[in-house]
C-alpha positions, 0 to 999 in steps of 0.5 A: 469538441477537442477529443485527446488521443486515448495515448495521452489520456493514459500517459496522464493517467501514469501520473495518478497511478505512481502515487500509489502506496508500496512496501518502503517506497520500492516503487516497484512498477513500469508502464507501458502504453500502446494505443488505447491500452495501459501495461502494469508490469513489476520491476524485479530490480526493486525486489526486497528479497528478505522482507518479501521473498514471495513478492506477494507485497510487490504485487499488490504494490504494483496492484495499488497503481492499477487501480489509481489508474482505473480511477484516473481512467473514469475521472477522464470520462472512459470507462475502466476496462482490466485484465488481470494476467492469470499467469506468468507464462507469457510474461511473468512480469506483466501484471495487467492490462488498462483499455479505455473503454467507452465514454463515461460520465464520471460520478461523484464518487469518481471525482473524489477517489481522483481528489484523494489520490494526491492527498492520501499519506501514510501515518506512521505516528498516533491517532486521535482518540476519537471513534470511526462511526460503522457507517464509515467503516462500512464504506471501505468494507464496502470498498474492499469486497466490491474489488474481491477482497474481504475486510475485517474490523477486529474487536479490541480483544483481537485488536490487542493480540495482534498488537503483541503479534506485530511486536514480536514480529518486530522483535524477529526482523529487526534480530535478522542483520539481513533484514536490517541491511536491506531496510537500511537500503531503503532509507531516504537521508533527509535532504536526499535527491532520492526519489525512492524510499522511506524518507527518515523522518517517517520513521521513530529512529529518535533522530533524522540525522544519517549517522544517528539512523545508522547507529540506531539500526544496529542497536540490540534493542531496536527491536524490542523498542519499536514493537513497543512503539507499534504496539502502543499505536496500535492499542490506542488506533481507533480501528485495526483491519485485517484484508484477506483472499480466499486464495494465495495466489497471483490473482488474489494478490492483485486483488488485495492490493487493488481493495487496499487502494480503494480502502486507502482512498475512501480513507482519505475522502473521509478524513482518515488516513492508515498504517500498515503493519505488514510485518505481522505478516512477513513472519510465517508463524504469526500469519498463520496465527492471524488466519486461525484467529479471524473466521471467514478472512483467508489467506490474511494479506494486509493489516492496517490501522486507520483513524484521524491523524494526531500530527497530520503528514502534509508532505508527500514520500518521494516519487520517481519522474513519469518519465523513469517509469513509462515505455511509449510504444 
């Protein structure tokens, strides 16, 4: 039987891992392999200093490719073998470790969250309105605490008020011009050989051209239109989540980001895809509101809303090469 070195099996699993969802596309991750063992480390060069001063999203976006990692591992036959770096001390930029370890007959379930990490989108645009049976938002609850993570399907009278919440949140940013500076960073021009960003068709600037985005970023009223925007999505959203941790910590954060992967691939298995609304919690006053308004939620870490994609995304946003991304030891 033709056995691959376990370096080669890691090194396909890097593939899977830097597919994984971060906040606007920052990629923020590096990998490195010695032997039998995976590195996830954060890149503080692709820090977003305004929109996330904390790197609590950084984290958690390095977190997402650890645990598509985990999945390529088990797809591979191995089981999975995490250790999640307490502390900084040591290297404050190593977020875990990924051993092979033993042989593993890889199940279904496995082999699906594997089929899905390709397939998963994220959709900025509308739903339709059809219902998410509990059965199936019972899976990525499931899915969620199984990573240490607990997750909350709002009612419609929660799922309203955080619609005006995520609205004036976006009413604040987009009033900060810094802000607006660092997200028009982060902007992909259709027709880019950018492999980083938010590609501009992914996003309501009524228009994918440069200079229109350009022109419709500094608007006055950019605010208040696309809060307006998001929050009719989000009334209209068949389901809205809320993550949370009991902590607010380093390991919680991975633990977040590691749930939301899970979550977001179940999604995809299902027919569903999600949208995040993290500007909700970017704004101290209103995650703190978030916290208040869900008993037993914690520290709140991500919103999402999930249903059956109206005008499905089939293109993917853009990646960074393996090779940009990966130290071989």
């Amino acid at each position: 039987m033709l056995m691959i070195p376990p370096a080669e099996v890691l090194r396909q699993v890097v593939h899977v891992a830097v597919m994984a969802p971060s906040s606007h596309n920052t990629q923020p991750w590096k990998f490195r392999i010695h032997k039998d063992v995976l590195e996830v480390h954060t890149d503080p060069a692709r820090h977003l200093p305004v929109i996330d001063a904390d790197g609590r999203q950084r984290l958690q976006s390095c977190a997402c490719a650890l645990y598509n990692a985990r999945v390529g591992v088990r797809a591979m036959g191995f089981v999975d073998e995490v250790t999640v770096m307490l502390t900084d001390d040591v290297d404050r930029d190593l977020v875990a470790t990924l051993h092979l370890g033993a042989p593993h007959i890889s199940t279904e379930t496995d082999l699906a969250l594997m089929r899905a990490i390709p397939l998963r989108r994220t959709n900025r645009r509308s739903f339709l309105p059809r219902p998410v049976a509990s059965a199936i938002t019972d899976v990525m609850i499931a899915a969620a605490t199984a990573e240490g993570a607990t997750m909350v399907r709002l009612s419609p009278d929660e799922k309203h008020l955080i619609s005006h919440l995520v609205h004036e949140a976006d009413r604040a940013q987009f009033g900060n011009p810094a802000f607006r500076a660092e997200l028009t960073g982060w902007l992909n021009p259709i027709g880019s050989r950018r492999k980083d960003g938010i590609p501009f068709v992914e996003k309501e600037y009524g228009s994918n051209l440069p200079f229109t985005v350009a022109r419709t970023i500094r608007s006055p009223s950019l605010g208040n239109d696309f809060g307006k925007l998001e929050e009719d999505h989000i009334d209209q959203s068949p389901v809205v989540f809320v993550i949370g941790t009991p902590t607010d910590d380093r390991v919680d954060w991975i633990a977040c980001g590691q749930a939301l992967e899970a979550v977001l691939l179940h999604a995809t298995s299902l027919g569903l895809s999600a949208s995040f609304l993290n500007q909700v919690l970017e704004v101290p006053g209103s995650r703190a509101q978030i916290g208040e308004m869900i008993p037993g939620i914690g520290f709140p870490q991500m919103v999402l809303r999930i249903g059956i994609p109206e005008d499905p995304v089939h293109h993917p946003a853009p990646r960074r090469d393996v090779a940009d991304v990966l130290e071989m030891i």
